[in-house]
C-alpha positions, 0 to 999 in steps of 0.5 A: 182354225190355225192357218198353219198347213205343215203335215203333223201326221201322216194319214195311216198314223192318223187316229179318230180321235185326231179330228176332235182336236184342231189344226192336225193335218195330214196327206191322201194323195196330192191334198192336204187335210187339216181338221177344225175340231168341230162335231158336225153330226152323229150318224146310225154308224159313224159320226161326222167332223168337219174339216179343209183340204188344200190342194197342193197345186192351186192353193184352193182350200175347200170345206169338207166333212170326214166320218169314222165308225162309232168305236161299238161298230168297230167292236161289231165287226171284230166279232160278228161275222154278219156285220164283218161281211156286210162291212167288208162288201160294203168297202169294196162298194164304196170303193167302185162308187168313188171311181164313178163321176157323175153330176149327181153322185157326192164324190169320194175324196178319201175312202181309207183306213187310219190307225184306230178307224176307217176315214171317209171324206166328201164335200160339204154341201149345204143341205138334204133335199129333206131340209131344202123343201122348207128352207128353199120353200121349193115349188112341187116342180121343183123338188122333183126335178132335184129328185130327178136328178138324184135318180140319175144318179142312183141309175147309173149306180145300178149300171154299175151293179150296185145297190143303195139300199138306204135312198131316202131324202135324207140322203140327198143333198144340194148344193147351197141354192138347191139348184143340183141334187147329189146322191150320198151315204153309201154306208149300205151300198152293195154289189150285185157282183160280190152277193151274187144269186144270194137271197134276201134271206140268207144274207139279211138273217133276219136284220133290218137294213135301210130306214123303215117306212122309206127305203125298207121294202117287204122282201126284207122282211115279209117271209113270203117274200124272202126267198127273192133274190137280192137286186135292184127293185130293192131301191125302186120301192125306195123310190116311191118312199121318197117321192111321197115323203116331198109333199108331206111328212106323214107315212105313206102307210098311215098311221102306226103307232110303234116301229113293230106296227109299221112292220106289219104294214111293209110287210103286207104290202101297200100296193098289191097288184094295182091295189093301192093303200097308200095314205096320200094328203088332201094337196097331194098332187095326183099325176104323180100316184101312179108312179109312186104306187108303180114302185110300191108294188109288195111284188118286186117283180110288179114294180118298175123294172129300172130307174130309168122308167121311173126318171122318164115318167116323172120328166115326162110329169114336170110340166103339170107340176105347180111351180108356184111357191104356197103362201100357205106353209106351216111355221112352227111358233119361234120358242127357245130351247131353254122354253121348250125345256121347261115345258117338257120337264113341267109336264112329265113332272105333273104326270109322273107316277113315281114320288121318286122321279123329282123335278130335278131328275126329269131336268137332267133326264131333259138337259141329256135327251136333248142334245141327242134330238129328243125331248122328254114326254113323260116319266115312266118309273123306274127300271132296276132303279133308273128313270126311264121315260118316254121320249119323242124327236124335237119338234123344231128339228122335225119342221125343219127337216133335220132331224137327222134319224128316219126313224121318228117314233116315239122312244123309251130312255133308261137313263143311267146316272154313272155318278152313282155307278161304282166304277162307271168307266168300266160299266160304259166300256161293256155297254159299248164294246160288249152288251150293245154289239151282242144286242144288236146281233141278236134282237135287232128288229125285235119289238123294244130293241135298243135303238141306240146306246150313248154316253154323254160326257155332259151330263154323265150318264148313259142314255139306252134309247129302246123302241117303243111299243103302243098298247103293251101288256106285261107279264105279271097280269099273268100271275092271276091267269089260268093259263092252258098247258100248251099255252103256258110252254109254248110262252117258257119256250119262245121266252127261253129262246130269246134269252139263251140268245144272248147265253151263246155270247156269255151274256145275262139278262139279269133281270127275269122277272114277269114286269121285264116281259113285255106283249105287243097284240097285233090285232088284225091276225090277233097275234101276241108277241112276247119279248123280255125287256128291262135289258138294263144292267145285263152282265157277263159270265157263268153265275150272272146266266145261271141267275137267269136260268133260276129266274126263268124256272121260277116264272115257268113254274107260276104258269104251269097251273097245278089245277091244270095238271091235274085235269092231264090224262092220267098217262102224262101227269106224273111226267108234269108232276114231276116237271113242276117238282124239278122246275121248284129245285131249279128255281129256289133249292140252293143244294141243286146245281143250276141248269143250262139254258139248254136244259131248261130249254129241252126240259120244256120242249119235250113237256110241250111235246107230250101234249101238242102232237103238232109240235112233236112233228114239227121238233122231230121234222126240222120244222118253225117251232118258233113261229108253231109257238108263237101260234099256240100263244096267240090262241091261248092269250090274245083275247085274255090280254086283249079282252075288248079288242075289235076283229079285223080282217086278217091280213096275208103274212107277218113279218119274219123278224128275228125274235 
């Protein structure tokens, strides 16, 4: 780094792109900044450079690191009206927590806008609590006692009003001797003041906030739950999460297969008055289950009431902790990346079933996932002509805690050569400031939903990192199936809906087809939930949706069966003979004008309404359609996708994800 310290820029002129380039400096108030050009890391909203600050009257130059939003954030907030609000509560948060000095709150150097972003600055520290339990080989007693102190932290957070909303071990750091916790990233840090009395629901809409299986607690997600007010339990469920998460790194909801299973556990309750599932290890200490289950009660009014109880169990815990180091630590093999590499691409490449995906394309898929802390599992086919393939976190930044994601499931991976791409520039700039932003409004929490979107300048692709769903059906086993009237339009109905979500942001699917509709089986309230997926070339404007609507009337043509039509009582069935003659028009005769989504939509409603009474009642009264036909589906269609499937018990509630 040059060692010149002459001011070049000043901090409102100063740009996002400044802190990839070296020796640009600039003031906040009596320190002087200057950046090292070095990436650090890439957050779920921003990404983190590092850099020095002077101060002006000692002289002292000390390391930090400096954040600004993702260029597809700062298109959200321009153009949603949740994430604009979110964000602005979430300023004057951090705003409030940059006042606070305390020992174990990271301090707020700069919390301001540039020209182009918004800048946060804090010390750099050495490394997460996550990290530090490997690398420090830290006794039980002592990674509690630095949890403890981040709980101090956290308390006088909530003394303050505020809630974290995301407290999970990786957003704890210490210091290099792992002797002082400090609690960070307040990226969803909100007031109580600035919500007031509002509900998780009508402030959440039905989006996911936090890391699932850590700091996600039922009232976000659970419908009989949403109705609560937002407060601080909200982090005291947190609190378990991360307790449990200091002696293993397995669930403490045991296995899941997918992100939407691990749904259905929050959302059930892993402690039900007392009631405790909680998966815990064999070496799991025991003295400190009863705490973690008292703040993992599914009721927040069950919980701990404040963090200050939960600080006073554990200190009162400490001294029957072990403060032994174990000679029993598990140590990954030492391989290198170029080995590792080769392995993931020798294996996806033997198992593939597509003669199109060579080897060389599952090693330039492998040389791109890999730097975004991936590595390829096997090869999936292709998706509109691209390679997709199913992607799991290295297993060497799991070990070693740096993984830097919560959420370690499985992924599928589009990647999109933009070589091959007529004009790439323009296709990465709608993926980024139009088709991702739009996405996220509308599906988040939905099944496959895009995790992430990343252009990767290394290897000139695009990669669409979307979540993956264990034991999926799809919808061209339908084309064979004698599907029940009410079933069949209770499917057009909620798959209607979930694209006329991205019509009311002029956006396309642009690819309807049976093999893009996906089903997840939910087979403990044998539930079936259906999703349009292969959300890889959507487009914009008028022509691309009427597309859509062409290929929707298609598809819900083959699921209305002419036998069963004709099996209708005599009353209907010239109503649904003539439902079938317009869906044919609307489908495939180029002479008829395309309908609206909204056509289609009320097309189907009023046939579903003719022959389900229920449904009728529920249209005319305000009622849940949507989860009215997600029943009407799952009666018709769980035990045809899922033929061999074992009953369980059903389970009190599923979660009210936005669909």
């Amino acid at each position: 780094m040059t060692e010149s310290w002459t001011e070049t820029t000043s901090i409102g002129t100063l740009r996002s792109e400044d802190l990839t380039r070296e020796g640009v400096v600039f003031r906040y108030n009596r320190y002087l900044y200057k950046t090292s050009g070095n990436h650090l890391s890439n957050g779920g909203m921003g990404t983190v450079y590092t850099l020095d600050r002077r101060d002006d009257e000692t002289g002292i130059v000390e390391p930090v690191v400096g954040k600004v939003f993702h260029s597809n954030y700062l298109y959200q907030l321009r153009t949603d009206e949740v994430t604009r609000r979110d964000h602005h509560n979430n300023l004057a948060a951090m705003a409030r927590i940059a006042a606070i000095e305390h020992p174990n709150i990271l301090p707020t150097y700069v919390s301001a806008p540039i020209a182009d972003n918004y800048l946060f600055i804090t010390p750099r520290m050495g490394m997460t609590l996550l990290e530090a339990i490997g690398k420090h080989n830290l006794t039980p007693r002592a990674r509690t006692k630095l949890l403890v102190q981040a709980l101090e932290g956290l308390a006088t957070l909530h003394a303050a009003r505020l809630v974290h909303r995301d407290f999970t071990l990786r957003n704890i750091l210490v210091d290099e001797g792992a002797n002082v916790a400090y609690l960070f990233d307040f990226d969803l840090a909100m007031s109580l003041d600035d919500v007031g009395n509002q509900t998780y629901r009508n402030y959440y809409k039905g989006r996911i906030f936090g890391s699932p299986g850590w700091s996600v607690a039922p009232e976000t997600i659970d419908q009989a739950l949403m109705d609560t007010n937002i407060n601080t339990t909200l982090d005291i469920y947190a609190i378990g999460g991360a307790l449990h998460g200091l002696f293993t790194d397995q669930l403490l909801y045991g296995t899941a297969d997918d992100m939407w299973a691990l749904l259905i556990r929050i959302a059930e309750g892993v402690v039900v008055s007392g009631k405790s599932k909680v998966a815990y290890p064999d070496n799991f200490p025991l003295i400190l289950r009863a705490p973690i289950e008292g703040c993992l009660e599914r009721d927040p009014v069950q919980r701990f009431q404040s963090v200050q109880h939960v600080i006073t169990e554990l200190r009162s815990l400490l001294r029957e902790l072990p403060d032994e180091t174990s000679r029993s630590s598990k140590r990954r093999a030492e391989t290198s990346a170029d080995d590792d590499k080769a392995r993931a691409v020798s294996a996806a490449f033997a198992s593939t079933p597509d003669p199109t995906i060579t080897e060389e394309v599952i090693k330039q898929a492998e040389f791109a996932i890999w730097e975004w802390n991936y590595t390829v599992e096997r090869s999936l086919g292709r998706v509109r002509g691209h390679p997709i393939f199913l992607a799991h976190p290295r297993a060497d930044l799991l070990a070693s805690g740096q993984f830097p994601d919560a959420n370690t499931f499985p992924k599928l991976v589009t990647v999109i050569d933009l070589t091959k791409v007529a004009d790439p520039r323009a296709f990465v700039e709608n993926w980024q400031r139009y088709f991702w932003p739009i996405l996220k409004r509308v599906r988040q929490g939905l099944l496959t939903s895009l995790h992430k979107v990343i252009y990767d300048a290394n290897s000139s692709s695009l990669l669409l990192f979307s979540e993956y769903v264990d034991e999926p059906r799809f919808g061209d086993v339908l084309a064979d199936t004698d599907m029940h009237i009410d079933g069949s339009l209770a499917l057009c109905f909620v798959v209607i809906r979930q694209v006329a979500a991205l019509h009311e942001h002029g956006m396309a699917h642009n690819n309807i087809s049976p093999n893009a509709l996906l089903f997840k089986g939910v087979s403990a309230t044998r539930t079936v939930i259906p999703a349009m997926i292969g959300l890889v070339e959507p487009a914009m404007g008028a022509e691309a949706m009427a597309g859509d609507c062409r290929a929707l009337a298609g598809m819900a043509l083959d699921w209305l069966k002419p036998a069963r039509i004709a099996a209708l009582n005599i009353r209907i069935k010239p109503m649904f003979d003539a439902l079938r003659g317009k869906l044919h028009s609307w489908a495939y005769d180029t002479q008829v004008p395309t309908p609206t989504i909204d056509q289609l939509m009320a097309l189907v409603s009023d046939a579903l309404a003719l022959v389900d009474f229920n449904f009728s009642v529920l249209r005319d009264s305000g009622g849940d359609l949507q989860e009215y036909a997600l029943l009407l589906i799952s009666l018709r269609l769980y035990h045809v996708l899922w033929p061999h499937a074992v009953e369980e018990v059903g389970r009190p509630s599923l979660p009210a994800i936005k669909r």
